[in-house]
Every structure is written in structure tokens, then in C-alpha cells.
N, C-alpha and C positions, 0 to 999 in steps of 0.2 A: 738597425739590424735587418729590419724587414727588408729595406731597399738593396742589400749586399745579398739577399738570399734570393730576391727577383735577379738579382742583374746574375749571380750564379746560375741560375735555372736557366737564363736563356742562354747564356754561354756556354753552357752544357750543351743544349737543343740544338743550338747553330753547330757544334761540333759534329753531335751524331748528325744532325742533318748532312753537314761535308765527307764525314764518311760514310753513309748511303750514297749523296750524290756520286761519289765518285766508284765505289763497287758496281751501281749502274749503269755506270757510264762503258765499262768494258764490257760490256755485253753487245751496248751499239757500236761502239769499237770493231768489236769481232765483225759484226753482220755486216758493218760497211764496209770492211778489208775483203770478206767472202764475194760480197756485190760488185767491187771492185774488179777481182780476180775474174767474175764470171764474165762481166762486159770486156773484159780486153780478151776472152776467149773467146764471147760471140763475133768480136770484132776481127777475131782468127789470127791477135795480135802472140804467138807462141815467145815471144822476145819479153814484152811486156810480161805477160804471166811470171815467166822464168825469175824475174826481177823482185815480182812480191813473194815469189816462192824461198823461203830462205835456208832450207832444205833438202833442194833438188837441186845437185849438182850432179850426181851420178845420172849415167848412160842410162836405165830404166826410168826411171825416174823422167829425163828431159825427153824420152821416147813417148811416156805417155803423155807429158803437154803438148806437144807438137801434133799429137795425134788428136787430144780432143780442139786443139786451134783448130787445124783441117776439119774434122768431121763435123767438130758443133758449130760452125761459123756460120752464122745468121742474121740478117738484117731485121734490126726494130729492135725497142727498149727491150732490155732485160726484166722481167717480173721476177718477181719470189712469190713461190706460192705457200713455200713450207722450210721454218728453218727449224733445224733441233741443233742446237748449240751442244756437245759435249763438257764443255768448261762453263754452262751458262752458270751464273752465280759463284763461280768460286771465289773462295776465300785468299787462296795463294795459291804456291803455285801448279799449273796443272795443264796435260796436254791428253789430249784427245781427238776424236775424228765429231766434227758438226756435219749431219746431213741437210743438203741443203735441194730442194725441188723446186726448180726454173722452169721457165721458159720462156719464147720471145712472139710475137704476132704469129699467127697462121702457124706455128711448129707447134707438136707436141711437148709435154712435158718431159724435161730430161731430171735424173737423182745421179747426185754424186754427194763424198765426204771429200771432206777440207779437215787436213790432221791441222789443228790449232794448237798453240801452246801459249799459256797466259804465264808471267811472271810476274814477280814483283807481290805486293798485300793490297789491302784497302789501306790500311795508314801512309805508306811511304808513296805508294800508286802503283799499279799495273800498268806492264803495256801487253799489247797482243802481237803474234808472230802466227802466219800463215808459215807450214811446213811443205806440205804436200796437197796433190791433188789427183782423188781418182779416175779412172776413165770412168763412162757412167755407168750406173749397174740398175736391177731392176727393180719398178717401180714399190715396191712393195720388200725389197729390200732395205733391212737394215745395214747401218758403216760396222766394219769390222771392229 
């Protein structure tokens, strides 16, 4: 009896442990989708962006990537200085603006939100969808 109540216990633990692991895991999900988006903007790549953007097919919308491709395109790594995920931790589903503060060698810092949308639970999984993307606003500014 004793050995049916161990080998229980850990089968339980291993489970909640799999669903932590994986609620975690869309958290780095998100921030490397955002990281993503932001290098193929430094890269001034507006095509590339458009592609993970799955959101932005209207004329405002592809006006403003094309705008920060041209304006923020810069050579050298991408940093993060600062992410605030809107969806950080969520349970199911949920969409909001992450702000996120970059910037690349010798340029200042730039702030922009990335509207995110998580679906799906921690049981069955999540996945992450980048929606939009703002032009950048001020340092000290909060995502709408």
C-alpha cells in the first residue's frame, strides 16, 4: 500500500510539474515572437514583419509597419531592455498590448506594444499570435 501511495505522489508531481512547465513556457513563447518581430524591423525587413503580424492586413495597420521598418532600421543586435507582457501568466485565453523597450548599439532606446493574443489553457496548451504593432510612443509611456 505504501509503495501505490509513493508511486501516486510522484505521478501527481510529475503532472503538476507538466502543467507549470508548459504555462511557462508561453510566456518565453511570447517574448521570443516579440524579439522576432523587432529584428526583422531593425532589419527594415516590412514584408517579414507583415507575416508574423496576423492581424494587420488593413491599410493603417501595413502603413504603420512599413513605417517603423523605414524609421527604426538599424544595424546591430537587437536588446530588450524592458518587456511587460500584457498576457504574462495567463490561464486561457487572452489578448492584450506587451510593451516592449529595445534598442540596438549606438541608437537610443525605442517603446512600443505588440497587441498579443494567447489561446488555448495550460492543459490542452497555448499557443501565442502577435496581432499588431505600434509605431513607437513615449518613453515613459504606457500600451493602451
Amino acid at each position: 500500500m505504501k509503495r501505490v501511495l509513493i508511486a501516486a505522489g510522484i505521478i501527481v508531481f510529475l503532472a503538476i510539474s507538466f502543467v507549470i512547465a508548459r504555462w511557462l513556457s508561453s510566456d518565453t513563447a511570447e517574448r521570443s515572437a516579440v524579439v522576432e518581430l523587432l529584428r526583422d524591423q531593425a532589419r527594415g525587413d516590412a514584408d517579414a514583419m507583415l507575416t508574423r503580424l496576423e492581424d494587420c492586413r488593413d491599410p493603417p495597420c501595413v502603413a504603420i509597419v512599413r513605417e517603423n521598418a523605414k524609421r527604426l532600421k538599424a544595424p546591430g543586435e537587437v536588446k530588450v531592455a524592458l518587456f511587460q507582457s500584457g498576457t504574462l501568466h495567463a490561464l486561457r485565453e487572452k489578448t492584450k498590448p506587451s510593451r516592449v523597450v529595445w534598442f540596438t548599439p549606438g541608437k537610443l532606446t525605442t517603446v512600443q506594444c505588440v497587441l498579443v493574443r494567447r489561446t488555448g489553457n495550460v492543459l490542452t496548451g497555448t499557443s501565442v499570435s502577435l496581432l499588431r504593432v505600434s509605431a513607437p510612443i513615449g518613453r515613459e509611456s504606457s500600451c493602451p
